[in-house]
C-alpha positions in Angstrom: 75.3 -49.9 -44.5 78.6 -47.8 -43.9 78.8 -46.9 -40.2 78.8 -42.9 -40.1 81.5 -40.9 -39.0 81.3 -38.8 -35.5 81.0 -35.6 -38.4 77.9 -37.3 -39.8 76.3 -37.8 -37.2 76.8 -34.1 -35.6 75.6 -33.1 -38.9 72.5 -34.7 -38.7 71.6 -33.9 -35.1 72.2 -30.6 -35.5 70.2 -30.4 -39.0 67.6 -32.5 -36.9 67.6 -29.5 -34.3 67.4 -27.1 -36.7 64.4 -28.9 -38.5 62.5 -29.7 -34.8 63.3 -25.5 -33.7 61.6 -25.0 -36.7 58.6 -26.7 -36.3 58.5 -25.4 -32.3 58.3 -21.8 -33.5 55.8 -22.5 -36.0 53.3 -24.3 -33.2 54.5 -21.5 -30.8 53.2 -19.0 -33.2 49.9 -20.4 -34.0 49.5 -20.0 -30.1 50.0 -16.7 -29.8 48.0 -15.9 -32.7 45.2 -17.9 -30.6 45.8 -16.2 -27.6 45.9 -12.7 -29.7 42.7 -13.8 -31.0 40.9 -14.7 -27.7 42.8 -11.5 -26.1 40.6 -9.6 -29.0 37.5 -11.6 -28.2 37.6 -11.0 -24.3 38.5 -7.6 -24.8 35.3 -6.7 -27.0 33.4 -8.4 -24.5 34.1 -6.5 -22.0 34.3 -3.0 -23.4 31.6 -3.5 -26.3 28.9 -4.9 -23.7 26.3 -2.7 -22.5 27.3 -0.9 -19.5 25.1 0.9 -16.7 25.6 2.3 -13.2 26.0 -0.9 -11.4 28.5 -2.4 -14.1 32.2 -2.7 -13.0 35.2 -1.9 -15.4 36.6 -5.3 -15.2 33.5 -7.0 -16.2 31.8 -4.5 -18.6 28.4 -6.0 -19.3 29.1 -9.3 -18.0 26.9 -10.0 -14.5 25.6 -13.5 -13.2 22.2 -15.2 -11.8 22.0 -15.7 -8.4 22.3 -19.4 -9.2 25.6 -18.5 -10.7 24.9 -18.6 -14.4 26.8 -15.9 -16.9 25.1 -13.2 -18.9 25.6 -10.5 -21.1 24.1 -6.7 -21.6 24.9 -6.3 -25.2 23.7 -3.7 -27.4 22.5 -4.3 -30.9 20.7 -1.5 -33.6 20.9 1.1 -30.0 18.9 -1.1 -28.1 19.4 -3.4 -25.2 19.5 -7.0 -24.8 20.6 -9.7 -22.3 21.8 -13.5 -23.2 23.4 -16.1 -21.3 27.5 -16.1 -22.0 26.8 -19.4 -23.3 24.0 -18.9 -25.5 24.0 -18.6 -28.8 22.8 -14.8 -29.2 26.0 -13.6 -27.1 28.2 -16.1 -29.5 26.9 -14.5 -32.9 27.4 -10.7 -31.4 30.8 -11.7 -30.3 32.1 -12.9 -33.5 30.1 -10.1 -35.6 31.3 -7.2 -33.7 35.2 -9.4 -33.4 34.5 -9.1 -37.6 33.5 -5.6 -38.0 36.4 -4.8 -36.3 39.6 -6.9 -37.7 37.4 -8.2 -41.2 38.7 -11.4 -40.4 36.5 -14.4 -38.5 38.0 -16.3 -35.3 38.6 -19.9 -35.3 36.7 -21.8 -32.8 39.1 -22.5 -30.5 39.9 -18.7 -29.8 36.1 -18.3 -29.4 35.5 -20.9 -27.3 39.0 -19.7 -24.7 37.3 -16.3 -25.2 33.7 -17.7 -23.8 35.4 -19.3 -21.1 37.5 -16.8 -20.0 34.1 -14.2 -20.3 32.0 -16.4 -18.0 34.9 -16.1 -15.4 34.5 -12.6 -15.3 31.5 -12.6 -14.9 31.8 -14.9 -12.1 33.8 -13.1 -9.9 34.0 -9.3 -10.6 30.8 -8.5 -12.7 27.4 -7.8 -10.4 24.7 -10.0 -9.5 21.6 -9.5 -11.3 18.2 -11.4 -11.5 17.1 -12.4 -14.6 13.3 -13.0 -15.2 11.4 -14.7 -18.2 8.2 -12.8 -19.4 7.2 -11.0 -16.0 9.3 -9.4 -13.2 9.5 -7.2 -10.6 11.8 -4.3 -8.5 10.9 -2.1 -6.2 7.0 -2.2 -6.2 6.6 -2.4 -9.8 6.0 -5.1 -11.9 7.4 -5.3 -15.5 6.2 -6.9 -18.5 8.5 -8.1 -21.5 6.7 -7.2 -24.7 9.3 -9.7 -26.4 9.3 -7.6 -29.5 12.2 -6.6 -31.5 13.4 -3.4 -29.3 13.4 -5.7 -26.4 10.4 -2.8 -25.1 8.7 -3.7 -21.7 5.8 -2.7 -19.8 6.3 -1.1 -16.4 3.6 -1.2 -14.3 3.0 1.2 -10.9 0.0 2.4 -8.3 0.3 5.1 -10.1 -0.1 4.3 -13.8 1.6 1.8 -16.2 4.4 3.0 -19.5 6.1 1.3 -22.1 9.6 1.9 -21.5 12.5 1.2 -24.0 15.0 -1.6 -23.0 17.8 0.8 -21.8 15.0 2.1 -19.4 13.4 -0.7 -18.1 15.5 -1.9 -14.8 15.3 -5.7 -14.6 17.0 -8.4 -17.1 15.1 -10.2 -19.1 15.7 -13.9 -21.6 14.4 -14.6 -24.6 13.3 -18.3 -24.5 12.6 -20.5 -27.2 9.1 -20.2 -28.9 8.5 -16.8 -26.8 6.1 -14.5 -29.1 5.9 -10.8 -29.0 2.9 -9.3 -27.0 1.2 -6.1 -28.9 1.9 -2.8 -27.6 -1.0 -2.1 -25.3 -3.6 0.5 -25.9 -6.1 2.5 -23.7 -9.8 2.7 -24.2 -10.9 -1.5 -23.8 -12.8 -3.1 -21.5 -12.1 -6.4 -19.6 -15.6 -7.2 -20.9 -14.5 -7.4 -24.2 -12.2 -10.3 -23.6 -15.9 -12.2 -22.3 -16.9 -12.3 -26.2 -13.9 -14.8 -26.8 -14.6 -16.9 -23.5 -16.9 -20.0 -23.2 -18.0 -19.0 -19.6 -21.6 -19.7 -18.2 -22.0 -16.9 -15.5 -20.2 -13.8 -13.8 -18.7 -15.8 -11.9 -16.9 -17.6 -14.1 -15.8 -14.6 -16.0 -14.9 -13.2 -12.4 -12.5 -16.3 -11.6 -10.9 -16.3 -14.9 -10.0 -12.6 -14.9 -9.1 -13.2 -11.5 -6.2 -15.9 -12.7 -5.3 -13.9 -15.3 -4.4 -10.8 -13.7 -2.5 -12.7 -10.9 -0.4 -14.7 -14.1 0.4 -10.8 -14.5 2.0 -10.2 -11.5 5.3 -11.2 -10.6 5.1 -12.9 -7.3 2.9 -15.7 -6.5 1.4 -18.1 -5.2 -0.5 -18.8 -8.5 -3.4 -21.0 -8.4 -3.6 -23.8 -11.0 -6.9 -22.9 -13.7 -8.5 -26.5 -14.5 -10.8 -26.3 -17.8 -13.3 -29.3 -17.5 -16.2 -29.9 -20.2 -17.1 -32.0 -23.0 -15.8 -32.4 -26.5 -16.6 -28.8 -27.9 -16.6 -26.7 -25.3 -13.4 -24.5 -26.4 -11.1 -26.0 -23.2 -8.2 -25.5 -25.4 -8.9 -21.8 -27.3 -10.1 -20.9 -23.7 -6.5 -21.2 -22.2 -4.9 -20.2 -25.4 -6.8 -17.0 -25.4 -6.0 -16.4 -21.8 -2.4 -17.0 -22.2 -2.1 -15.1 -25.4 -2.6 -11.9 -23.4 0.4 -12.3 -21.2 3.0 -15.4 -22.4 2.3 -16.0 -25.8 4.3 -19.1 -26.9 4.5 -21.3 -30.4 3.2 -24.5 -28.0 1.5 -22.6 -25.9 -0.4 -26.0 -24.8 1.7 -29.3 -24.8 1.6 -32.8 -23.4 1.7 -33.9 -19.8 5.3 -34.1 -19.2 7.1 -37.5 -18.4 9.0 -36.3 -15.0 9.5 -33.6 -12.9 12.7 -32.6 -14.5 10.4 -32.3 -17.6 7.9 -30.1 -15.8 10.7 -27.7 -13.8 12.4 -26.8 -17.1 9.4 -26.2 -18.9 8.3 -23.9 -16.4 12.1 -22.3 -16.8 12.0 -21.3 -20.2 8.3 -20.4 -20.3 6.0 -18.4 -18.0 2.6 -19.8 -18.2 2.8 -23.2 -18.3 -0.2 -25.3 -20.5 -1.3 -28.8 -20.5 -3.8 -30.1 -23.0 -6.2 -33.0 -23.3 -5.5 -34.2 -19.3 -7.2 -37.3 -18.3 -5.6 -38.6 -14.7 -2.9 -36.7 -12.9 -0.3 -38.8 -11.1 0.2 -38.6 -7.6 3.8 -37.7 -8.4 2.5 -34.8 -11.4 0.2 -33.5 -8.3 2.8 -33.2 -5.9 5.0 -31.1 -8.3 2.2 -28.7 -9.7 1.2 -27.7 -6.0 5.1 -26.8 -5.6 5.0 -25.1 -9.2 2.3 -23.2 -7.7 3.2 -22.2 -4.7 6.8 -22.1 -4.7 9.1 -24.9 -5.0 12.1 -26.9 -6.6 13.6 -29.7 -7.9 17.2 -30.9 -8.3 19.1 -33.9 -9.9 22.7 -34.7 -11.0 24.2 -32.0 -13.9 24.6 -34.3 -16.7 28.1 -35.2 -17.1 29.5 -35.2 -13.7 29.6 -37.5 -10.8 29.0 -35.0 -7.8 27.4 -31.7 -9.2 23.7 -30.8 -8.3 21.2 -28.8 -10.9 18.6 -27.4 -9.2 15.5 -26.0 -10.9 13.4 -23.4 -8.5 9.6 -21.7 -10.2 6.8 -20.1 -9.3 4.6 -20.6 -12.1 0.5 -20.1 -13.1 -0.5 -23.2 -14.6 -3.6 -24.0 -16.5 -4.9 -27.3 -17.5 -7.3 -28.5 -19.4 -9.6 -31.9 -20.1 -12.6 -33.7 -20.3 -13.1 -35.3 -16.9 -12.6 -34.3 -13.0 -8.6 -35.4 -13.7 -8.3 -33.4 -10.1 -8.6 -35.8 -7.3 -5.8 -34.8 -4.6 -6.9 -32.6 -2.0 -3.7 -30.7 -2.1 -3.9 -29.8 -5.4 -7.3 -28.9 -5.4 -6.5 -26.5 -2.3 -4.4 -24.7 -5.3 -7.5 -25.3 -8.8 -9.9 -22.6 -10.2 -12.3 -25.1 -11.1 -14.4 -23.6 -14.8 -16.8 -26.0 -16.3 -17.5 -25.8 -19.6 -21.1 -26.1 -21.3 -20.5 -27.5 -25.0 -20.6 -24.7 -28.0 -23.7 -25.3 -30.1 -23.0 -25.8 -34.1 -24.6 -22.8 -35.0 -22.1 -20.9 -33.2 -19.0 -22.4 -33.6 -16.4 -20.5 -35.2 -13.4 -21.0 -37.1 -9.8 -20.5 -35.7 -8.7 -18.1 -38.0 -12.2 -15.9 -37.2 -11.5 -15.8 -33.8 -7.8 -15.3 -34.0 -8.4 -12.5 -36.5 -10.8 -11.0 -34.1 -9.2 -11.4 -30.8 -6.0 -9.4 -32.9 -8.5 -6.5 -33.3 -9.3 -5.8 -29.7 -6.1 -7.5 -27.9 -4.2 -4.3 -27.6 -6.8 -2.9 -25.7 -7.8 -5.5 -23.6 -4.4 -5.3 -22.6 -4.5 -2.0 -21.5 -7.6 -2.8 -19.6 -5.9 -5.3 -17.6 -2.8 -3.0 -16.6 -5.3 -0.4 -15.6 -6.8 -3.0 -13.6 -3.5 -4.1 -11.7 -3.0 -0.4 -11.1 -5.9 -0.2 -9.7 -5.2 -3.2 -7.6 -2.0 -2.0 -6.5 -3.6 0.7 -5.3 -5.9 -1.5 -3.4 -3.5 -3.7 -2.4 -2.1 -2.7 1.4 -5.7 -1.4 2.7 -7.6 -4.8 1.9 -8.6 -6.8 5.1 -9.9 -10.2 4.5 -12.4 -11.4 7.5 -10.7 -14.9 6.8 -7.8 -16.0 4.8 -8.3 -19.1 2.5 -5.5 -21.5 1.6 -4.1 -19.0 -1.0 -4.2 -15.8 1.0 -2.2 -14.0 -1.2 -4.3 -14.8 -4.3 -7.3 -14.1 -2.8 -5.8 -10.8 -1.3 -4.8 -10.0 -4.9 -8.1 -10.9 -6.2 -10.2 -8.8 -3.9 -7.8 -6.0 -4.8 -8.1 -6.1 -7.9 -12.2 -6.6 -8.3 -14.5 -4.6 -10.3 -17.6 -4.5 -7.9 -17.2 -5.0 -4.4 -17.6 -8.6 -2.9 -17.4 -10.1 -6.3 -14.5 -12.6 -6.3 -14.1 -13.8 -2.8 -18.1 -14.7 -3.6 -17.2 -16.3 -6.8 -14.0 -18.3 -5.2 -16.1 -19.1 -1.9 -18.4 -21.2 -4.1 -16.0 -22.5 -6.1 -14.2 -24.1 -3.4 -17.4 -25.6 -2.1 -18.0 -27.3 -5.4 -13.5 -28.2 -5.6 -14.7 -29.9 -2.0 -17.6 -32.2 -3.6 -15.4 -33.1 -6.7 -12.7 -33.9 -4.6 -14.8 -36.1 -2.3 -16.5 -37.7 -5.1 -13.2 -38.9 -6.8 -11.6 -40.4 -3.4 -13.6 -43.4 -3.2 -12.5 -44.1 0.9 -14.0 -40.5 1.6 -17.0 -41.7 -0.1 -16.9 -44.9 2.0 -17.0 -43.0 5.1 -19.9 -40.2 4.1 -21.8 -43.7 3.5 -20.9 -45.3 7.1 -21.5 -41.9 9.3 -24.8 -41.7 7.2 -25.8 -44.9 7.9 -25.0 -44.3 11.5 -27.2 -41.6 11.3 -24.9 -39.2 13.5 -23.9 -41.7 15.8 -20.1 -41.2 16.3 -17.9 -44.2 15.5 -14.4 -45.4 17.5 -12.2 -48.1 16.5 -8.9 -49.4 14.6 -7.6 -48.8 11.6 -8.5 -52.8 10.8 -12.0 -52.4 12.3 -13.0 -49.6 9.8 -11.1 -51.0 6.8 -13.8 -54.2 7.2 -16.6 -51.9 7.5 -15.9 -49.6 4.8 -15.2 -52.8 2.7 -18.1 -54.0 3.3 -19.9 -50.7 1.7 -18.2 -50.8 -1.5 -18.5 -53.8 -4.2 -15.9 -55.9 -5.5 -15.1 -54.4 -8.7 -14.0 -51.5 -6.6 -12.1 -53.5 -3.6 -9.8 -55.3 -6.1 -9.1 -51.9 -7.7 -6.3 -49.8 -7.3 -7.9 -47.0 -5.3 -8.9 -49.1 -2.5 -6.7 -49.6 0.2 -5.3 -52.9 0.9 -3.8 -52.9 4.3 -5.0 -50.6 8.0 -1.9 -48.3 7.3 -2.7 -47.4 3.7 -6.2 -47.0 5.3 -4.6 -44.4 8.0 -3.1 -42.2 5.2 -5.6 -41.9 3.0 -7.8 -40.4 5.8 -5.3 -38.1 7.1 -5.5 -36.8 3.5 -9.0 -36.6 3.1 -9.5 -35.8 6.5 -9.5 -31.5 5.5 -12.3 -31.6 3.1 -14.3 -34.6 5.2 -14.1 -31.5 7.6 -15.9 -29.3 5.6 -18.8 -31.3 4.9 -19.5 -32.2 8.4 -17.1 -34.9 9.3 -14.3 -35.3 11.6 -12.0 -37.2 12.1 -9.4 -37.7 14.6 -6.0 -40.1 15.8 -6.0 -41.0 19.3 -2.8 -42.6 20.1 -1.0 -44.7 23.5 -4.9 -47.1 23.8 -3.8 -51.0 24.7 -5.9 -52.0 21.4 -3.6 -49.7 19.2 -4.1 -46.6 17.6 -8.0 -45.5 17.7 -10.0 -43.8 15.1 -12.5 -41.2 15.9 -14.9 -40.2 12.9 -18.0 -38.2 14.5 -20.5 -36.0 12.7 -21.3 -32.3 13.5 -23.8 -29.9 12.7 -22.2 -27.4 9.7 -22.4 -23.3 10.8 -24.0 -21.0 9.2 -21.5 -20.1 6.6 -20.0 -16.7 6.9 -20.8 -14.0 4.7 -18.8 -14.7 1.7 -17.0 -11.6 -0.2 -17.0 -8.9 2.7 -13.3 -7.3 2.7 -12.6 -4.1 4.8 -10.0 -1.4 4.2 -7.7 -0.7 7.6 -9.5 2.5 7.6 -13.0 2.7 6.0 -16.4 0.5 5.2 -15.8 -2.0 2.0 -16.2 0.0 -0.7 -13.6 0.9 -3.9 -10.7 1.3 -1.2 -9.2 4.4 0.3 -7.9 5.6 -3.0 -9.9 6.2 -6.2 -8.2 5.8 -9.6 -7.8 9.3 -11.7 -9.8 9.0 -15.1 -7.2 9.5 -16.5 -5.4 6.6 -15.9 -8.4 4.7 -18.0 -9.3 2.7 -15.0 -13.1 4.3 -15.9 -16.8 2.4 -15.9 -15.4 1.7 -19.7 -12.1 0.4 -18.7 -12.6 -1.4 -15.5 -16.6 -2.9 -17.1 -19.0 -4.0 -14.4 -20.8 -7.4 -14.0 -24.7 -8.1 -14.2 -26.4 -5.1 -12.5 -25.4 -3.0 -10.0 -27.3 -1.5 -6.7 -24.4 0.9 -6.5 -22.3 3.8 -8.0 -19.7 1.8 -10.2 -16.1 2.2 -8.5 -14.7 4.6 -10.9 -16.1 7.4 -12.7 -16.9 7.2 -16.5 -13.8 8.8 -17.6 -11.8 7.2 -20.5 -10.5 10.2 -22.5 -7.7 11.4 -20.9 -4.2 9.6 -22.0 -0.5 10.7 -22.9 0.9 9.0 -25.4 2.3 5.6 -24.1 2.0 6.6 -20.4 -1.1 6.4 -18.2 -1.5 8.2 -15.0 -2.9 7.6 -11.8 -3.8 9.9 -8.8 -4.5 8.0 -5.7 -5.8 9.5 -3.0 -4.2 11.1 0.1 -5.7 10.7 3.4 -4.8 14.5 5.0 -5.3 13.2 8.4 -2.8 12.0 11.1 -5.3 8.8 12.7 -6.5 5.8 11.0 -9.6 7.5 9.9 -10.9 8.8 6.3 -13.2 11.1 7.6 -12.6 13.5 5.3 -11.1 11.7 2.5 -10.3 13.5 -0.5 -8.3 13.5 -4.0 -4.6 14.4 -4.7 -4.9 18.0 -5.1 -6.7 18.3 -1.2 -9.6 20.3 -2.8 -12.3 18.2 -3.9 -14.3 15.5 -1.0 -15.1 12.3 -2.1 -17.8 9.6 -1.0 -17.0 7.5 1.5 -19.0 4.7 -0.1 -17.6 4.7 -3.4 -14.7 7.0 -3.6 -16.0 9.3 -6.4 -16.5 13.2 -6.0 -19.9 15.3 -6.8 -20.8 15.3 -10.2 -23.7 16.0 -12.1 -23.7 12.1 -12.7 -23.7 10.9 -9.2 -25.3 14.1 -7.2 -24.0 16.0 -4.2 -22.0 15.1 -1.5 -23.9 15.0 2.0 -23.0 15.1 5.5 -24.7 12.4 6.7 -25.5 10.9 10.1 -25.9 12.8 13.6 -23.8 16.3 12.9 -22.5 14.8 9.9 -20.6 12.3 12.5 -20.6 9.8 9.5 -18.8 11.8 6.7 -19.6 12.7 3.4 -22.3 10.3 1.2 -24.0 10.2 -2.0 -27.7 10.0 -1.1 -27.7 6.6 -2.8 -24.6 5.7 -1.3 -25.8 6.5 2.2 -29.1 4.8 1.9 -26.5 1.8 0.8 -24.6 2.2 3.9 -27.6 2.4 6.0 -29.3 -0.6 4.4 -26.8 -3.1 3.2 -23.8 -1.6 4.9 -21.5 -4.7 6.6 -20.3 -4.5 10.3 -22.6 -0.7 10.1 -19.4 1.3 9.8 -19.1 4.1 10.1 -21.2 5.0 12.9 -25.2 5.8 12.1 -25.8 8.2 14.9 -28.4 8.4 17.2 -32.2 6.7 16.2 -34.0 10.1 15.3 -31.0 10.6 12.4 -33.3 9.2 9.7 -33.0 9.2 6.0 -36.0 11.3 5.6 -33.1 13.8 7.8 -30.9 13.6 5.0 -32.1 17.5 3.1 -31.6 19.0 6.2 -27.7 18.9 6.3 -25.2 20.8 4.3 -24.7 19.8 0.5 -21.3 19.8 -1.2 -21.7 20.2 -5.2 
């Protein structure tokens, strides 16, 4: 090869340069073309988003979660709706509207620099919003996502409940996967026609699971869990499908038990109900994370990918479960159960699934309506009700007695159904059933000793089968704990137990028996200011909340707690008028409606009418307000606490004809 000359070679390094220039300008090129791309994308972002009053100009429609994930208000056919930056709703608006306006389609890695560069934004100078899934709440009022195709939802208020339009309703919600569009609700149902689709033995029943289902329809817990026992046949799984259907109808809206609690917490993110079918034992591990789905609660673990970063998964979620045996044995999660058992569906009948569904269709949109005229009612309710005693779940039980149809009703029907949670508890633990059989056989004599003393007596109470199981403990100090866990609902049948610490022999036991109270009156709630009966304020008729909407139970000694009024409606809004208490004290004396004209009872909260007579001034000067005649021979005879005051012993009901009627 012929060595080049010094020309040469300047010829070729400066052809070289020319050549490499070249190829710089053409990858600098395709780099501003991405950057004008992803300038494009950003910009649409931000100025074709949905904007509202608490939107900033830098950030458009772009807002984050309180647990700092990005979303979008985007509009699409002049309505509303919110996705995650990241999702893949926001992704297809982005490129479609990026397409309508340049006709040509960004490459990916434009969209993906454009996606990044959005979720910063909306990081640091767009607002901070909740965003809920299916049910939520602002300001007193709950709202309902219809999950329908004009993102619609339901607001709900003391004083009535509306569909509103997605630009008008004021929270953010998500579309999950396998969410299903609720039907726009309609006036005129009853809660009692939702009883023709449920397996349920007594009022009772039917009073519990209406109970669950309108707390599921409010957005803030705690929500207890519904447990569906009964044989093969009894309609466990249409029960909780039906039930569900009404306020978080899903694709899967019953699924398998799931295999951790990372499982459970984002099933419970993306849905609002959550189901479980066909359960036969409930870990101790399950147990522990349903009581904090129920009540409140979270769970975090290591964001896939990374060495040092922490997801955490936070619910409050009703729960329903379903099966054929007593699969709740833990106390703590029984504390939290509805327990409905199930009595098997005779052949004759039976039903198809495509009857019933094709019924329940008919009257769902109505039975809907029924329950939001019930929650208005409740929220009417709400802030008077007084409960004597507060169970584990106060709140609930607050809500439930709130939101009753005939006075007394639920706390009756929960009272007893926590005495019988109590027995199924007790009859699954088999040391609590070691130790009813030890303080029986003692025959109330108290018993004191060590943890390793009573672990040989009890073992000597149970056979062998059941000392080499599982469930038995094998050492004192598995023996202390599984008292201390029993020891609440021992308690309740008559046994205590107690831990006396610092004796020479060790710790001591103390199990004694004790004679059970007269149980308290079960279902007696007062308002702050009157005797138990509808609550200070009395629902309008025409808010639907009528004998038709709200339905009674069995018979009834007493007026209903609405009048029979079901006829008065605009359009998709429904209006309440609660009542006003006129006076300055704590008193209801003289309580009357809205417009201060027309006296009500002071039993059940409804004006004279033909229907229910005139109002009387009843007891000594007409000390104890204005009464229906039945009402006031109520008040005198079944009356709790006697309140108001009856006046003197000569006031008689025989008296009553002798004071001044109100028609």
């Amino acid at each position: 090869m012929d060595k080049l000359s010094d020309t040469d070679i300047d010829r070729l390094i400066n052809g070289g340069a020319c050549a490499d220039n070249g190829s710089s300008e053409q990858e600098s090129g395709k780099r501003e073309k991405k950057e004008r791309v992803a300038d494009k994308l950003i910009k649409i972002a931000v100025e074709k988003s949905y904007r509202d009053e608490a939107s900033r100009p830098e950030a458009g429609g772009l807002f984050h979660t309180p647990d700092k994930v990005a979303y979008a208000n985007i509009e699409a056919h002049g309505w509303r709706e919110t996705w995650p930056v990241r999702s893949r709703g926001f992704r297809h608006w982005l490129v479609r509207v990026y397409y309508e306006t340049t006709g040509t389609a960004p490459n990916s890695e434009a969209l993906q620099t454009a996606l990044a560069i959005a979720e910063a934004r909306a990081f640091f100078d767009g607002p901070r919003r909740e965003v809920y899934t299916r049910v939520g709440g602002s300001n007193g009022k709950i709202y309902i996502d219809l999950a329908n195709e004009h993102w619609q939802a339901i607001e709900i208020s003391s004083t009535g409940w509306q569909v509103l339009d997605s630009k008008q309703v004021l929270v953010r919600f998500r579309r999950a996967p396998g969410m299903l569009p609720l039907p726009e609700p309609r006036t005129g149902g009853s809660v009692d026609d939702l009883r023709l689709f449920l397996n349920v033995k007594s009022d009772d029943d039917f009073e519990l699971a209406l109970a669950w289902l309108l707390a599921a329809m409010r957005d803030r817990g705690p929500y207890p869990v519904l447990a569906l026992m009964g044989e093969q046949g009894s309609a466990k799984s249409s029960f909780a499908t039906i039930l569900r259907s009404l306020v978080d109808p899903n694709t899967a809206a019953l699924r398998s038990f799931p295999r951790e609690n990372r499982d459970l917490f984002i099933a419970a993110s993306n849905s609002w109900i959550v189901g479980y079918d066909n359960v036969s034992r409930i870990p101790s591990w399950l147990s522990d994370a349903l009581c904090r789905l129920a009540t409140g609660g979270g769970f975090s673990t290591r964001k896939l990918y990374t060495d040092d970063e922490e997801q955490l998964f936070n619910a409050q979620r009703p729960v329903s479960l379903n099966g054929i045996e007593d699969f709740v044995n833990r106390p703590d999660l029984a504390d939290r159960t509805i327990f409905l058992t199930l009595d098997p569906i005779p052949e004759d009948r039976r039903k198809t699934d495509q009857a019933l569904q094709g019924a329940l269709d008919q009257v769902r949109a109505r039975v809907l309506g029924a329950l939001l005229n019930l929650i208005v009612f409740g929220l009417q309710r709400l802030p008077h009700i007084k409960l004597a005693r507060h169970p584990r779940m106060a709140d609930f039980a607050l809500w439930g007695t709130a939101c009753e149809r005939q006075p007394g009703a639920f706390m009756r029907a929960y009272d007893n159904n926590r005495a019988s949670a109590v027995e199924i508890v007790l009859e699954a633990d088999l040391v609590a059933t070691a130790v009813r059989a030890l303080m029986k056989a003692r025959a109330g004599h108290e018993w004191i000793g060590t943890a390793a003393q009573l672990l040989s007596e009890l073992t000597a109470l149970v056979d062998e089968g059941q000392r080499r199981g599982r469930d038995w403990p094998s050492a004192p100090n598995l023996l202390s704990g599984r008292l201390r866990r029993a020891a609440t609902n021992l308690r309740k049948v008559g046994i205590e137990i107690a831990f006396e610490p610092g004796h020479r022999r060790g710790r001591l036991i103390h199990i004694a028996t004790r004679r059970l109270s007269q149980p308290e009156k079960e279902g007696k709630t007062l308002s702050s200011s009157s005797s138990p009966s509808s609550g200070d304020k009395k629902p309008n008729g025409a808010n639907g909340v009528g004998e038709g909407d709200a339905g009674t139970m069995g018979t009834m000694d007493r007026p209903p707690l609405c009048p029979e009024d079901d006829t008065a409606t605009v359009d998709q809004t429904v209006l309440a008028n609660p009542l006003k208490n006129s006076d300055e004290d704590d008193g209801d004396d003289d309580l009357r409606t809205q417009s201060g004209n027309e006296p009500v009872c002071r039993r059940c909260g409804v004006p004279a009418t033909e229907h229910y007579g005139a109002l009387i001034e009843c007891g000594h000067n007409g000390s104890a307000g204005l009464f229906h005649a039945r009402c006031w021979t109520d008040e005198r005879t079944k009356g709790p606490l006697r309140k108001p005051a009856l006046g003197p012993p000569g006031d008689s009901l025989d008296d009553l004809t002798a004071h001044k009627q109100t028609s």
